[in-house]
C-alpha positions in Angstrom: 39.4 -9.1 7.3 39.6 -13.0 6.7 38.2 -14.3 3.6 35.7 -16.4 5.6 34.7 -13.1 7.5 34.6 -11.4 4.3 32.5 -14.1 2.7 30.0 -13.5 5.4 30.1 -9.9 5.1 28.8 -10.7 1.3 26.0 -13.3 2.0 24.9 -11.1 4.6 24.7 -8.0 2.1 23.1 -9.7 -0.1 20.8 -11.3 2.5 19.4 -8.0 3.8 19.4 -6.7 0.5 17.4 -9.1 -1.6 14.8 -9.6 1.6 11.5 -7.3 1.5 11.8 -3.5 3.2 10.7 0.0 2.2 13.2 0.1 -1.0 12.4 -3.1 -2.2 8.7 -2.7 -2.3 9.1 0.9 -3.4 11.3 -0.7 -6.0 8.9 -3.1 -7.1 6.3 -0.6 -7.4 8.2 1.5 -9.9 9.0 -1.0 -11.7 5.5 -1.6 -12.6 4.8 1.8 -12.7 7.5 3.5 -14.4 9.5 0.4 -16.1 12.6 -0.5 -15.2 15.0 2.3 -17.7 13.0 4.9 -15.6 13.8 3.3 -12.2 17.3 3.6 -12.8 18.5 6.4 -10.9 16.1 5.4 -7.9 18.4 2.4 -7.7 21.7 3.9 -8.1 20.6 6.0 -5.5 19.7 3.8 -3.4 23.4 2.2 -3.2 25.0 5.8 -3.3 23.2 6.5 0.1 23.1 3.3 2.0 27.4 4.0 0.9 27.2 6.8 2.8 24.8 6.1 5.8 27.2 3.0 5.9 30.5 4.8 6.2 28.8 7.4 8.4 27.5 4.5 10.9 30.9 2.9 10.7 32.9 6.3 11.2 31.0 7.0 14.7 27.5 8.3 13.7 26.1 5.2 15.5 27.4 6.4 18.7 26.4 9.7 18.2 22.7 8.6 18.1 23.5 6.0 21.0 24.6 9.0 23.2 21.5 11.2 22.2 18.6 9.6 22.3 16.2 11.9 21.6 18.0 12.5 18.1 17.4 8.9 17.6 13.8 9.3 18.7 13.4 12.4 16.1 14.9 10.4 13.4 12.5 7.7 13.8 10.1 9.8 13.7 10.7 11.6 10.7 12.0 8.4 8.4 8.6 7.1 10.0 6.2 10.0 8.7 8.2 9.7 5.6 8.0 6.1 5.2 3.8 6.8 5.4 3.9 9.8 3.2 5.9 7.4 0.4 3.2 4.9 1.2 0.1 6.9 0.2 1.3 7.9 -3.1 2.1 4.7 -4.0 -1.5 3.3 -3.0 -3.0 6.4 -4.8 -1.3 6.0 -7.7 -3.9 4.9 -10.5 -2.1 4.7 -13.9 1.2 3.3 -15.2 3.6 6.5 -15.7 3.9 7.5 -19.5 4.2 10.3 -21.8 0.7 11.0 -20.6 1.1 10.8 -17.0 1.6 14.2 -15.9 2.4 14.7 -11.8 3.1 10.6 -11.3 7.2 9.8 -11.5 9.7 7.7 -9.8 11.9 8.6 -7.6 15.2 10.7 -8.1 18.6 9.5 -7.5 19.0 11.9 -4.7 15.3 11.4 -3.0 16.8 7.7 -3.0 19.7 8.5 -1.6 18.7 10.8 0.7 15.8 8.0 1.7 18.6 5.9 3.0 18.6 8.9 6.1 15.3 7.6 7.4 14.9 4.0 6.3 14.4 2.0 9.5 15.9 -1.2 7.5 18.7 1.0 6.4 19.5 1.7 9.8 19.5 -1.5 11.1 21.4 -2.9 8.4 24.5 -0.1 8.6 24.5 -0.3 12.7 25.0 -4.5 12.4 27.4 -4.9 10.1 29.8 -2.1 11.3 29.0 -3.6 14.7 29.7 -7.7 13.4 32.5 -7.1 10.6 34.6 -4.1 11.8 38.0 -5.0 12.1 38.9 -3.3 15.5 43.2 -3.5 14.1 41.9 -1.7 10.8 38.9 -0.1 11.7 39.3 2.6 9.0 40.1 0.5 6.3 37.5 -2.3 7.6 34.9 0.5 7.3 35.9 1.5 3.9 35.7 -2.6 2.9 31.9 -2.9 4.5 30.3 0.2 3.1 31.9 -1.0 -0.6 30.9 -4.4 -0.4 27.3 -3.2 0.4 26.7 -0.9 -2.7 28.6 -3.8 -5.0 26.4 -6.4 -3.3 23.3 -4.6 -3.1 22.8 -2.6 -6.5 22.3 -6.0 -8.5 20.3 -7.4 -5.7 17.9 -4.5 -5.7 17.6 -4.0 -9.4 15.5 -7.7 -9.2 12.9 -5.7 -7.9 12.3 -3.3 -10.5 12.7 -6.2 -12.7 10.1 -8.3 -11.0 7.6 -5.4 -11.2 8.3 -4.5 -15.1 7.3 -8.5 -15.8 3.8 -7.8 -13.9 3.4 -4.9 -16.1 1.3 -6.8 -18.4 -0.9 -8.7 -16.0 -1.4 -5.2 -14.5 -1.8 -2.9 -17.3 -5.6 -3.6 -16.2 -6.6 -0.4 -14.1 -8.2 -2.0 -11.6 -5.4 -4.6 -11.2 -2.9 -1.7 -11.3 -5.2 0.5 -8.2 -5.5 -2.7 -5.9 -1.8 -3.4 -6.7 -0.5 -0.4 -5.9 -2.7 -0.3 -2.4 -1.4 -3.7 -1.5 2.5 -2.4 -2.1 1.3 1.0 -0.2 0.1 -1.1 2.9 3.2 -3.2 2.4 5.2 0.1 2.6 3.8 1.0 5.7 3.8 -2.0 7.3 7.6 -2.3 7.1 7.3 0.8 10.3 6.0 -2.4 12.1 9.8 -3.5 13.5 10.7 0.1 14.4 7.2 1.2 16.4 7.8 -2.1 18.6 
């Protein structure tokens, strides 16, 4: 890969990275809800997966689901029913996790990870880069460069979220602030299924 190709790869990571989508809002969200020590592994996960959905993509998956449709269709489905499910509790949510908060936490490293499965963005993301910046002379070691560049690229990128939402925390410590919040980033949520259902 050319350093000018390379270059692209890396505004292009951080482009889709930094840009609103289900983790970033579900980011933001436990940022204000948890803080930003406790949304931690929620990020790491979130790069540990979109890794692997990456190399997965790059490696043939995205052929696989080219040449089955219907597996396509069901994954939709599922990351979409997902994607809503994720977007209720986060519009239910009432109160800022604590010591007191009892069944309200943020998400694990692996739910994160695992998240990167059925996120449409996620998708879209993995299938264009392999599809622009694979290096058809190297495609195994082009793969490998993609997939790494992404999870460098994209856990600082993402951790602005949580960030963002731990500086509202004061502004909504308010409950009533914190319910209509947290029903504006559950609608958000949900509309992000918007792109896939067209």
């Amino acid at each position: 890969m050319s350093f000018d190709a390379f270059l692209a790869l890396v505004v292009y990571a951080f482009v889709t990275s930094v840009t609103p989508g289900p983790n970033n809002f579900m980011l933001l969200a436990s940022g204000v809800n948890f803080g930003f020590a406790r949304s931690i592994p929620h990020m790491i996960g979130i790069s540990i997966g979109f890794l692997i959905l990456a190399l997965a993509v790059g490696l043939g998956l995205g052929t696989v689901l080219t040449a089955f449709p219907a597996l396509h269709t069901a994954l939709k489905i599922a990351g979409g029913a997902y994607l809503l499910y994720l977007a209720w509790k986060i519009a239910m949510s009432r109160s800022m996790g604590s010591g007191g908060e009892q069944k309200a936490r943020p998400m694990t490293l692996l739910e994160a990870a695992a998240f990167q499965w059925v996120n449409p963005k996620a998708w879209v993301m993995a299938v264009t880069a392999m599809a622009v910046y694979t290096n058809p002379d190297r495609p195994f070691l082009s793969v490998a460069v993609i997939a790494i560049t992404f999870a460098i690229v994209n856990l600082p990128t993402i951790s602005g979220w949580a960030g963002f939402g731990v500086a509202l925390r004061g502004f909504l410590s308010d409950p009533v602030k914190l319910k209509w919040f947290n029903i504006v980033m559950g609608l958000a949520l949900a509309a992000t299924l918007w792109p896939m259902l067209r």
